[in-house]
Backbone atoms as SQL, in Angstrom:
CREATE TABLE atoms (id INTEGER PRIMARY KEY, chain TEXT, resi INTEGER, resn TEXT, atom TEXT, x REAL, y REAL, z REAL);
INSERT INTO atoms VALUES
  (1, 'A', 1, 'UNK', 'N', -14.704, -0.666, 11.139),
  (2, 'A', 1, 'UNK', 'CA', -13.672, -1.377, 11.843),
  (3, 'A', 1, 'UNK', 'C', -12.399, -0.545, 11.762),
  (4, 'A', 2, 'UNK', 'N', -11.562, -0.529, 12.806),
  (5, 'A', 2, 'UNK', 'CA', -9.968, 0.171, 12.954),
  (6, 'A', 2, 'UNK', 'C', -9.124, -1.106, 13.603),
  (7, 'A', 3, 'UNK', 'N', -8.323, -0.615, 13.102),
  (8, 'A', 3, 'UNK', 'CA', -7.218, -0.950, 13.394),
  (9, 'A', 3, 'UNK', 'C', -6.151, -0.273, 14.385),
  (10, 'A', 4, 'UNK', 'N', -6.136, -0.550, 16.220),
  (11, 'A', 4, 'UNK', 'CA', -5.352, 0.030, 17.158),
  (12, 'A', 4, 'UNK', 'C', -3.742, 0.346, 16.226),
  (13, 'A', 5, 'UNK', 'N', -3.089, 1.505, 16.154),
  (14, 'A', 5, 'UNK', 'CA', -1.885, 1.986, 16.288),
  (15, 'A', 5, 'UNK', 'C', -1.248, 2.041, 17.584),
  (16, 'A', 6, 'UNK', 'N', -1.219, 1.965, 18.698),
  (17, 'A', 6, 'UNK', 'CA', -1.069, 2.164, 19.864),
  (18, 'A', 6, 'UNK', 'C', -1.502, 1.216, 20.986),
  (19, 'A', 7, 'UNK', 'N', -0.945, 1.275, 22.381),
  (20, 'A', 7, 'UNK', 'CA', -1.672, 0.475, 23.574),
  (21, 'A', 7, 'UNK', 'C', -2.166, 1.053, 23.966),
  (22, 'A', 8, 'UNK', 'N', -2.368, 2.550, 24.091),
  (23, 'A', 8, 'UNK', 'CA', -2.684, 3.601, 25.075),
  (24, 'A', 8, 'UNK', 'C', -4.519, 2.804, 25.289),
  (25, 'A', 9, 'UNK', 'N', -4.635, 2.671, 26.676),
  (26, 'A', 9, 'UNK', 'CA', -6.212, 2.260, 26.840),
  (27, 'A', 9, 'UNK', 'C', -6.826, 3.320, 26.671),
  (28, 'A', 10, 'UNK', 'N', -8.470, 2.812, 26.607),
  (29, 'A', 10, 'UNK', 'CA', -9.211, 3.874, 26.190),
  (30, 'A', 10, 'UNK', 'C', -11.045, 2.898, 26.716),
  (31, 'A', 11, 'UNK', 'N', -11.871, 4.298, 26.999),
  (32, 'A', 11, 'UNK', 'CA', -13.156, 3.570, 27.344),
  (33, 'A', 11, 'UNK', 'C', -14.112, 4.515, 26.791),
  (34, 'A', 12, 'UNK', 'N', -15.068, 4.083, 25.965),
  (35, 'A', 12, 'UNK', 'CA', -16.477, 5.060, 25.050),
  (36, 'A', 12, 'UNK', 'C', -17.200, 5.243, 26.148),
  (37, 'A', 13, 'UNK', 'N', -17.561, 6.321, 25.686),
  (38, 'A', 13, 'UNK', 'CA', -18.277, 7.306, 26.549),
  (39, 'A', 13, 'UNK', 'C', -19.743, 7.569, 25.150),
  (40, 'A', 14, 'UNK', 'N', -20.671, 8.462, 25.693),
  (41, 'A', 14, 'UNK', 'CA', -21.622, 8.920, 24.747),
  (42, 'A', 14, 'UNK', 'C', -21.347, 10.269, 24.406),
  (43, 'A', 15, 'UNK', 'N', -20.319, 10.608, 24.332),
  (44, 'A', 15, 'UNK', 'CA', -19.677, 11.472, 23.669),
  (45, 'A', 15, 'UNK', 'C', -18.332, 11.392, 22.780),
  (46, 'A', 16, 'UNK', 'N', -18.232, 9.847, 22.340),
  (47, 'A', 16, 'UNK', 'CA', -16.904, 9.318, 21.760),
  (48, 'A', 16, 'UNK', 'C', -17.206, 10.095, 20.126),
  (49, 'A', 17, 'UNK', 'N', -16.020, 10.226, 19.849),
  (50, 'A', 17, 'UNK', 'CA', -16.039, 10.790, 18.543),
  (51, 'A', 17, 'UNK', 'C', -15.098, 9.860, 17.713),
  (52, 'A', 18, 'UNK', 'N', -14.820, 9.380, 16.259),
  (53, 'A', 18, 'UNK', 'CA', -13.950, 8.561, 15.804),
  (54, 'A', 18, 'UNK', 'C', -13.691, 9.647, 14.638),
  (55, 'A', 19, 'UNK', 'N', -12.313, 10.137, 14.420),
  (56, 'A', 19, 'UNK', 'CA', -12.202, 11.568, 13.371),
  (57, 'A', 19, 'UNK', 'C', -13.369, 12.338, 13.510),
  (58, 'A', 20, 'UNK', 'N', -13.810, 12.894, 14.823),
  (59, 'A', 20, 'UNK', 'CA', -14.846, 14.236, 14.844),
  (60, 'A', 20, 'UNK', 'C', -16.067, 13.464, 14.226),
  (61, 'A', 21, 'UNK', 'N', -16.254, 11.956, 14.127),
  (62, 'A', 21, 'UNK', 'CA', -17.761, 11.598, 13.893),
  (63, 'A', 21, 'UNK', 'C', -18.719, 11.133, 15.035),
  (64, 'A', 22, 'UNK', 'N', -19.536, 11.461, 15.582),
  (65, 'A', 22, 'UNK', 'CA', -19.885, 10.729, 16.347),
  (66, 'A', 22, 'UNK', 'C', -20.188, 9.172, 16.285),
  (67, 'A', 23, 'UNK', 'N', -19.725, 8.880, 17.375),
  (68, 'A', 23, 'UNK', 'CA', -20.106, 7.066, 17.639),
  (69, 'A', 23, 'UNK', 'C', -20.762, 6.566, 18.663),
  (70, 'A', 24, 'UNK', 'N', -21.389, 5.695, 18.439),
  (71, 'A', 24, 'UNK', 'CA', -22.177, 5.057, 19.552),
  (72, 'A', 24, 'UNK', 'C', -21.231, 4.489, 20.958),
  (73, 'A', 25, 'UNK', 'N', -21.535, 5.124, 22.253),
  (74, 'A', 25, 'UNK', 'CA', -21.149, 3.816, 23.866),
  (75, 'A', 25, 'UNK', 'C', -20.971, 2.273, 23.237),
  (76, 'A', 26, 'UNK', 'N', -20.230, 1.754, 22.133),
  (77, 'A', 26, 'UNK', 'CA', -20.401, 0.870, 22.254),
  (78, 'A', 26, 'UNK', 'C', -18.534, 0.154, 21.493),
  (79, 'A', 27, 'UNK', 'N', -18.127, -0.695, 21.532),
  (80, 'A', 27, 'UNK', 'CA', -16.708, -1.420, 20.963),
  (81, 'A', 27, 'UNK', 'C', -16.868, -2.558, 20.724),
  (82, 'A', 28, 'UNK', 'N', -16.344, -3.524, 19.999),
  (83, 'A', 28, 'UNK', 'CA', -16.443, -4.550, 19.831),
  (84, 'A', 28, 'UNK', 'C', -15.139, -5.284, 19.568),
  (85, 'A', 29, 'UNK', 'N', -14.851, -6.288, 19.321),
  (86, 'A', 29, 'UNK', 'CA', -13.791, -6.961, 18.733),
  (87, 'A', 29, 'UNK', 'C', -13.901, -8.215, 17.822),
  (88, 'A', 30, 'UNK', 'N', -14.187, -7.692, 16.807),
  (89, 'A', 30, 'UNK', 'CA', -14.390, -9.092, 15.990),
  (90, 'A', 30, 'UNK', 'C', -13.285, -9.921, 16.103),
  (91, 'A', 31, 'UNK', 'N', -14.036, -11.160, 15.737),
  (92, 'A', 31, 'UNK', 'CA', -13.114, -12.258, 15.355),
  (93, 'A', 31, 'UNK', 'C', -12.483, -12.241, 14.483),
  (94, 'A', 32, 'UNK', 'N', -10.732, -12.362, 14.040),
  (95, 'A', 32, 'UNK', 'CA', -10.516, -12.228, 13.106),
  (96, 'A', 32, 'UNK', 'C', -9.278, -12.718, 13.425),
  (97, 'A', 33, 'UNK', 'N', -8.351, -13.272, 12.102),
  (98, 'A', 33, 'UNK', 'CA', -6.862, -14.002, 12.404),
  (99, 'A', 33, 'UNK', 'C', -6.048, -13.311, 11.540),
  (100, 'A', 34, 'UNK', 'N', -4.755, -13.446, 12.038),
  (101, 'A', 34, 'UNK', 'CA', -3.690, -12.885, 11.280),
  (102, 'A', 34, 'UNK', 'C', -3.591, -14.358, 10.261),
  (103, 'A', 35, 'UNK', 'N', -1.887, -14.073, 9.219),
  (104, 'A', 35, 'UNK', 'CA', -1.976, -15.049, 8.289),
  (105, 'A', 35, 'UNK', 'C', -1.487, -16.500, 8.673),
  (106, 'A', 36, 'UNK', 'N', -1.374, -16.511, 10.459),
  (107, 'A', 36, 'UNK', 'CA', -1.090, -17.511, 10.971),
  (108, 'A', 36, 'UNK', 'C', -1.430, -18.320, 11.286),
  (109, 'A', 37, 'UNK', 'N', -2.921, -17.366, 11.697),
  (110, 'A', 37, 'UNK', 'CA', -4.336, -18.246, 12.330),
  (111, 'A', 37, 'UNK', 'C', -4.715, -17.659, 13.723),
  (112, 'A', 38, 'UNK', 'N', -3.329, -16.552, 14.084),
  (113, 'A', 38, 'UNK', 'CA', -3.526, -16.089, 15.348),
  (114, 'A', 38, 'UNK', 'C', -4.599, -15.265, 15.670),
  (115, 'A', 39, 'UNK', 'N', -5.576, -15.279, 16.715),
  (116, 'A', 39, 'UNK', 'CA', -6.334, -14.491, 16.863),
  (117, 'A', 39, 'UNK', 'C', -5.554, -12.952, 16.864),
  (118, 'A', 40, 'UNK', 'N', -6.570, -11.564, 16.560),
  (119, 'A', 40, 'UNK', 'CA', -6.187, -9.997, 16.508),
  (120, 'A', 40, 'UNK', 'C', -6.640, -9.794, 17.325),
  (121, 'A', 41, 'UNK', 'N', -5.922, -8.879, 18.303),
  (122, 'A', 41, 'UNK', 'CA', -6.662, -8.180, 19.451),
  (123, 'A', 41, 'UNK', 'C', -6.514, -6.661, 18.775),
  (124, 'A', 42, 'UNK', 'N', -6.302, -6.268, 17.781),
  (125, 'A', 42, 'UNK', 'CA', -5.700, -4.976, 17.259),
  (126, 'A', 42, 'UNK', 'C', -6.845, -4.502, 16.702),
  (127, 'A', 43, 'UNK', 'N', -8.311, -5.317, 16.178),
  (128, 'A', 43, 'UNK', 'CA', -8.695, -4.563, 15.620),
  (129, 'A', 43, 'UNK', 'C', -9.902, -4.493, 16.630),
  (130, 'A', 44, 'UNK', 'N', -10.775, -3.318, 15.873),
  (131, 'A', 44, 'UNK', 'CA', -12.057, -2.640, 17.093),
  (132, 'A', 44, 'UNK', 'C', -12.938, -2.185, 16.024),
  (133, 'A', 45, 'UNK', 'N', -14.404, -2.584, 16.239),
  (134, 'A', 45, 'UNK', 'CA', -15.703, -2.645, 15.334),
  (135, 'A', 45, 'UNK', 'C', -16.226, -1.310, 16.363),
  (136, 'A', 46, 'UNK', 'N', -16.827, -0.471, 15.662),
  (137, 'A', 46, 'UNK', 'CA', -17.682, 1.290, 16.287),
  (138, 'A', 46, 'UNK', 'C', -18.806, 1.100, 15.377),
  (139, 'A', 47, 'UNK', 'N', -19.863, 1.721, 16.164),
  (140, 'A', 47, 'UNK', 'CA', -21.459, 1.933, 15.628),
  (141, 'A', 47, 'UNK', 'C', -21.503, 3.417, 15.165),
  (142, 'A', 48, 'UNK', 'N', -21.332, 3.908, 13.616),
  (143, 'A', 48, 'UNK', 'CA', -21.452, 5.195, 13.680),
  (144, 'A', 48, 'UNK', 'C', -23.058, 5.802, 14.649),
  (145, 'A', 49, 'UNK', 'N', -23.092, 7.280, 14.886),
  (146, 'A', 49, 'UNK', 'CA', -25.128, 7.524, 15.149),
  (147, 'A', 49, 'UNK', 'C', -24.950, 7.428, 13.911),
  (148, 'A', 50, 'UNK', 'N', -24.659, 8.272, 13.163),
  (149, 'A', 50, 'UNK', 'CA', -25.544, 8.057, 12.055),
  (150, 'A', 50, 'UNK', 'C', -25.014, 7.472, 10.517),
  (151, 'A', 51, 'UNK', 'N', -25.613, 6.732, 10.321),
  (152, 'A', 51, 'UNK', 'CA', -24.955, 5.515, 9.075),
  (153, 'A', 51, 'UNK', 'C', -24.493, 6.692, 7.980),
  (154, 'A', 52, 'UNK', 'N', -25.195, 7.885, 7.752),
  (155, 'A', 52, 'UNK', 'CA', -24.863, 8.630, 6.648),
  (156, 'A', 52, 'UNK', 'C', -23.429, 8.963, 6.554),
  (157, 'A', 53, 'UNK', 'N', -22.442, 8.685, 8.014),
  (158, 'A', 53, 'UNK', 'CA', -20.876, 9.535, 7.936),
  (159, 'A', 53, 'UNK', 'C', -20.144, 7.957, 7.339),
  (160, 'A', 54, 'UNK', 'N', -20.687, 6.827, 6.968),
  (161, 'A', 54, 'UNK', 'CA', -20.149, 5.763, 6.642),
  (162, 'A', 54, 'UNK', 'C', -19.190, 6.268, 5.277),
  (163, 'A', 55, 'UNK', 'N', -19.632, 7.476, 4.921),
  (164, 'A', 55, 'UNK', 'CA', -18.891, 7.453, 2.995),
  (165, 'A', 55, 'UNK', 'C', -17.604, 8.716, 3.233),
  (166, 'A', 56, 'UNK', 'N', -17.606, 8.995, 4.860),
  (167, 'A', 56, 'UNK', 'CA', -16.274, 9.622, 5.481),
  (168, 'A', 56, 'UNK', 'C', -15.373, 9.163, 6.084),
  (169, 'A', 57, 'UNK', 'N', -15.505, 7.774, 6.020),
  (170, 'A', 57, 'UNK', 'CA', -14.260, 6.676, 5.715),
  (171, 'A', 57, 'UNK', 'C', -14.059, 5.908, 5.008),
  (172, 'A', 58, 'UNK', 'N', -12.154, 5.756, 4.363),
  (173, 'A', 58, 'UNK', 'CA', -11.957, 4.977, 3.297),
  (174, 'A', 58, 'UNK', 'C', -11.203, 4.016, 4.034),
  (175, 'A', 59, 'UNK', 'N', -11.076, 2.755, 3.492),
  (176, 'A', 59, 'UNK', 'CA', -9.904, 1.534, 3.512),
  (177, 'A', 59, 'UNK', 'C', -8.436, 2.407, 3.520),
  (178, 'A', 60, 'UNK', 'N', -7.483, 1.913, 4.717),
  (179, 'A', 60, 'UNK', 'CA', -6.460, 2.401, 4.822),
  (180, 'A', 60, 'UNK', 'C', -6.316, 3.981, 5.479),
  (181, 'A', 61, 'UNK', 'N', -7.320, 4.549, 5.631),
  (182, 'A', 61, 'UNK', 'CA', -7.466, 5.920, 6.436),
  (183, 'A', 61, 'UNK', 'C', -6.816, 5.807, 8.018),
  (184, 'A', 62, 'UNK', 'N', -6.308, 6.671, 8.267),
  (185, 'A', 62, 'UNK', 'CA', -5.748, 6.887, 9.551),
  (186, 'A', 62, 'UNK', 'C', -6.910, 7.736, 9.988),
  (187, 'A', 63, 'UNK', 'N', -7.402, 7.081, 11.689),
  (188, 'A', 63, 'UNK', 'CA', -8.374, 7.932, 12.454),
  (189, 'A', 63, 'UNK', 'C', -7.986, 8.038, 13.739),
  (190, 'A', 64, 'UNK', 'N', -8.791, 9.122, 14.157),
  (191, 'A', 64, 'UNK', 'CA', -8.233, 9.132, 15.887),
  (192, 'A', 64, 'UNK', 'C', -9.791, 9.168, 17.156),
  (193, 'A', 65, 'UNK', 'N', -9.758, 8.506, 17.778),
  (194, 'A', 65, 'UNK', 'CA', -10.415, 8.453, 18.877),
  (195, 'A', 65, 'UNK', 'C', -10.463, 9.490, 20.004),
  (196, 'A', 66, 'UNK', 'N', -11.571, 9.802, 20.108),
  (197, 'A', 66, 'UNK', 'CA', -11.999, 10.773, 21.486),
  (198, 'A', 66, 'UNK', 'C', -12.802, 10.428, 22.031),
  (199, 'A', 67, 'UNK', 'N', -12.658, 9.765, 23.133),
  (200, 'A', 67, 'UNK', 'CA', -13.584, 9.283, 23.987),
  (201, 'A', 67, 'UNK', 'C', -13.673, 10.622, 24.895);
């Protein structure tokens, strides 16, 4: 899961990369609330390909998208 820094739009491709990892054609948006109750549109769920790059992200890491 990330967290948008920015509005700039954006659309996955099968060549999306998240920090130079590959990721799956796919985005999501979980459900999730701020401490208000408000729904987040800020955050965005990615399918690594391969589960093994899961331990090349930490909590609080800044990443960047290449679609």
């Amino acid at each position: 899961m990330a967290r948008r820094l920015d509005d700039k739009p954006f659309k996955m491709s099968s060549n999306s990369l998240l920090n130079n990892i590959p990721v799956e054609d796919y985005v999501d948006i979980p459900r999730a609330h701020d401490k208000e109750g408000n729904a987040r549109f800020d955050l965005f769920c990615f399918i690594l390909k391969d589960s093994k790059d899961k331990d090349k992200f930490h909590e609080g890491q800044v990443v960047e998208l290449f679609t």
